[in-house]
N, C-alpha and C positions, 0 to 999 in steps of 0.2 A: 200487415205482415204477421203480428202476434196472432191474431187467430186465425190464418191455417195453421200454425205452427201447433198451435193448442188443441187443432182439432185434430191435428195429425197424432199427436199424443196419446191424446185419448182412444183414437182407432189404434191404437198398439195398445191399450189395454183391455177392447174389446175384444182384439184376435187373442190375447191368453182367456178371456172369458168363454171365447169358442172351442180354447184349446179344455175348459173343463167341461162346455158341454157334451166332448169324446166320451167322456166319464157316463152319460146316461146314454150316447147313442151303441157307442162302444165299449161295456167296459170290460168285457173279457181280455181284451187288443192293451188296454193300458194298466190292465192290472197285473201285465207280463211287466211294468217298469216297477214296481212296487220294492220287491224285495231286493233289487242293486242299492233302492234308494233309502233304505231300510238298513242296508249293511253299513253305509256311505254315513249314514245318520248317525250311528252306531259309532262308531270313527270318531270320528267328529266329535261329537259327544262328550266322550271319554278325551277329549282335550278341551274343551271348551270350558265346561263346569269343573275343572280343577282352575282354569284360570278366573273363571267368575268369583270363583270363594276366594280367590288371593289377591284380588284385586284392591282392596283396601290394604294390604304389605305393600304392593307393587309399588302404589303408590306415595306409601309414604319412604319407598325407600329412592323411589327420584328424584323428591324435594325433602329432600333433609336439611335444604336453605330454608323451607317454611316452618321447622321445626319452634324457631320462638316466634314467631307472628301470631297476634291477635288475635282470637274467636272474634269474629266467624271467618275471618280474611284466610284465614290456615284450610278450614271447612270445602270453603268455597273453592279456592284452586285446588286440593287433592279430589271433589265429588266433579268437578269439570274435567280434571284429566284422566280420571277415571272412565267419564262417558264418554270420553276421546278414544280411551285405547279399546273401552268396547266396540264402540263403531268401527275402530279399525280392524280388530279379530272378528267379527261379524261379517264385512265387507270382504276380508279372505279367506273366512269361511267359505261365502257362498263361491267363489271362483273356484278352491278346493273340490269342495261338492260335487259342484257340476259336472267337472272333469273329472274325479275319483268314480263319479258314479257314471257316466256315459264310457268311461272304459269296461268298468266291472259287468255292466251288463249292456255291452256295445251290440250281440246281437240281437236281446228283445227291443233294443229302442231300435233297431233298423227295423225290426216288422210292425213297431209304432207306427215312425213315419211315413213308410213304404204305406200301409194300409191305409193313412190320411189322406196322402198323395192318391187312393186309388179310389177313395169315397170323394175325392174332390172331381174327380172327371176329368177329363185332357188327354193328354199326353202325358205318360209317368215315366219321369226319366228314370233312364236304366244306369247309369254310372256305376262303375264301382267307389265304396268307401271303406276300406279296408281297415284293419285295427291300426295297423300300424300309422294310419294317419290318425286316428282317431288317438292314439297314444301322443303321437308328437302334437298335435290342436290342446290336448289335456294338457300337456307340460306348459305348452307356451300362456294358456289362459293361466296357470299358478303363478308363471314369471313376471305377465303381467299384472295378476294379483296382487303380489308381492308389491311393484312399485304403484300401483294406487292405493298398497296399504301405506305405504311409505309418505307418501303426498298427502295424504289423510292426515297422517301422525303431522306429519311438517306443520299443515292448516290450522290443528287443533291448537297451535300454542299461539295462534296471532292471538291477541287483547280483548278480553270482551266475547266478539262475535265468532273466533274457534271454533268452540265448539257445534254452534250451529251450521257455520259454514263446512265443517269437517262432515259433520254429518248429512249434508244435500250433499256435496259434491260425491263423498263417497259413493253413495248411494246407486246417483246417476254414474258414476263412473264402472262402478263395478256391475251394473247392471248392464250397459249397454257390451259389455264384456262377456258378461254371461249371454245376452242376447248374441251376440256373433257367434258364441261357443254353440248354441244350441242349434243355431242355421247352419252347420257347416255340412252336414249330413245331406241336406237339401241342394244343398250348392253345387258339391262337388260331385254329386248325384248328375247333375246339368253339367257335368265337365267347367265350369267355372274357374280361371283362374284366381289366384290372391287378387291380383290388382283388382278384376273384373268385379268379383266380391267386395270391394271393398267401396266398390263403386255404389254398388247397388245401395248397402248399407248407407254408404252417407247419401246418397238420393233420399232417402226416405230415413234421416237420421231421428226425426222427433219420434216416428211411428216404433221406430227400433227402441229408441229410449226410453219411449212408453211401454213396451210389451218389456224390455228389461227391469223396468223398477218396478212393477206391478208383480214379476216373476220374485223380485230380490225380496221385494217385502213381504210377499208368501212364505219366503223361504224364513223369514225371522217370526213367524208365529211357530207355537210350539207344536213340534210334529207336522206343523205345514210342508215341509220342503218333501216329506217322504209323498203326499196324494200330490204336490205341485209339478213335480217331477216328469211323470207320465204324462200330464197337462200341457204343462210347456214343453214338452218334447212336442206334443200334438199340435201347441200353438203355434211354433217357431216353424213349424211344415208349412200352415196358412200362411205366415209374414212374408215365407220365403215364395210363394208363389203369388204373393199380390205385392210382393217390390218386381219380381220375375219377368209379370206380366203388367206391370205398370211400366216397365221400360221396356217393352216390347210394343211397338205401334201395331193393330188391332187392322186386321184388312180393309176395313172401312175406312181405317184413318190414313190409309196408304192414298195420295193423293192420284186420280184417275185420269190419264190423257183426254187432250180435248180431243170431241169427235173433228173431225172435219169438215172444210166449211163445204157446203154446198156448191 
């Protein structure tokens, strides 16, 4: 049971690796996502690193119980909830992001995907996806931002293992968030409803959760998330056409009437 799940994984981080190789088949196509992701960066930014430099106030102004405790015991729980609360502004960062910058420049990422969709062959659905969904998908992915930043924060104060555990689940949680956020274009492209979509995603939940954390942790190298951007837009095209067409039985596989007997 562990290894499909594993393998499945890992095939969701090879489809974001497809989604960079756009980057040399394509790059005129995805260097139209650059600068949303760039402004978005930019944002961000200018709140991030004002809270990284305060981080060490922050925390010592939520344990001012640790105030007489012991070196190193005082040390050790203010640099642990410290990597707690980065994790967590990290982790709504990247929901931020995604949705800040897929509205800001919602129609070059539509001639991303669209031209993904049209270098993959088939059929390319025609749907519309208009901004205004694309605005309400952005909100809703910060909403839920917001409460896996929350559940993060919560994780981080268990005993000991917190912080570690704060930081996988985040990770995976926020990622596989980002990953829906980036398929939605594709989906709703195929007239797909919520339910339908949400089917498909947990059909293929490890493959989604792999292209999502492989996306998230791009997104936390420096200046990663502006070239990842364009990338994962590319890639989340692929995912969505090989969960599409993995739940769609293949005319071969359609089972053929007996002939008749003699």
């Amino acid at each position: 049971m562990a290894r499909p799940v594993i393998r499945e994984f890992f095939t969701g981080i090879r489809i974001l690796g497809k989604g960079f190789g756009m980057w040399r088949a394509k790059p005129k196509l995805l260097a139209l996502g650059l600068i949303p992701a760039l402004i978005s960066f930019v944002l961000l930014a200018g709140a991030l690193v004002p809270f990284g430099l305060a981080l060490g106030s922050i925390t010592d102004w939520i344990t001012p119980f640790a105030d007489g405790w012991a070196s190193p015991w005082r040390e050790l729980l203010r640099a642990g909830l410290g990597i707690v609360l980065l994790v967590v502004a990290l982790a709504l960062a990247g929901a931020v992001f995604t949705a800040l910058t897929l509205t800001i420049g919602d129609p070059f990422y539509q001639r991303i995907w669209r031209g993904v969709e049209r270098s993959l062959g088939g059929p390319e659905p025609t749907g519309d996806t208009g901004v205004l969904t694309t605005i309400g998908e952005g909100i809703r992915l910060v909403v839920l931002g917001i409460l896996v930043a929350l559940l993060t924060l919560a994780i981080g104060f268990i005993p000991v293992v917190g912080g570690m555990l704060a930081t996988v689940i985040g990770v995976i949680l926020s990622g596989r968030l980002v990953a829906r956020e980036l398929t939605g274009r594709a989906f709703d492209a195929r007239g797909l409803t919520t339910y339908s979509r949400s089917e498909l995603l947990r059909s293929g939940r490890a493959r989604v959760i792999g292209f999502g954390v492989a996306t998230q942790l791009c997104f936390l190298v420096p200046l990663g998330a502006i070239v990842t951007m364009p990338a994962a837009v590319a890639g989340s095209t692929i995912l969505a056409r090989s969960l599409t067409e993995r739940a769609t039985p293949s005319p071969q596989a359609v089972e053929q009437p007996l002939p008749p007997h003699a």
